[in-house]
C-alpha positions, 0 to 999 in steps of 0.5 A, spaced: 750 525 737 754 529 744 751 536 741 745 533 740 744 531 747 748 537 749 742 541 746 737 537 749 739 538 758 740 545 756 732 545 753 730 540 760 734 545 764 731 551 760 724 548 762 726 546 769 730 553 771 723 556 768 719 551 774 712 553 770 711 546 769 707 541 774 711 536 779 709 530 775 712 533 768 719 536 773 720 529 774 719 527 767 723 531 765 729 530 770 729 523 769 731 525 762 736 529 763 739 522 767 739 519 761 742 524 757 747 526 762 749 519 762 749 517 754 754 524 754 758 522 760 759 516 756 761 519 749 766 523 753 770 517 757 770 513 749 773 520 747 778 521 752 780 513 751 781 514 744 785 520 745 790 516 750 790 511 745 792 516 740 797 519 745 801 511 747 802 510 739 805 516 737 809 516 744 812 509 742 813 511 735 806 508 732 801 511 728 794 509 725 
């Protein structure tokens, strides 16, 4: 899912980047960009907190 959405900002930026496109669209497309930037801010703060997670066990002599 996190690569996916990677690949798709690239695409809107790619888009966005060329500015051949109308106002309206450029708005669009930025609006998905958001919503993408956010989905892939939140894989990587559940990763991050796993990996802490990961680290306390093996810290305090556990492991899953």
């Amino acid at each position: 899912m996190f690569d996916q959405s990677i690949q798709q900002l690239e695409d809107i930026m790619r888009k966005l980047e060329h500015g051949n496109i109308s106002l309206e669209n450029s708005m669009q497309l930025y609006r998905e960009g958001i919503v993408l930037a956010k989905k892939c801010n939140e894989i990587l703060q559940n990763a991050k907190q796993e990996i802490y997670v990961c680290e306390a066990g093996e810290i305090n002599g556990y492991e899953k």
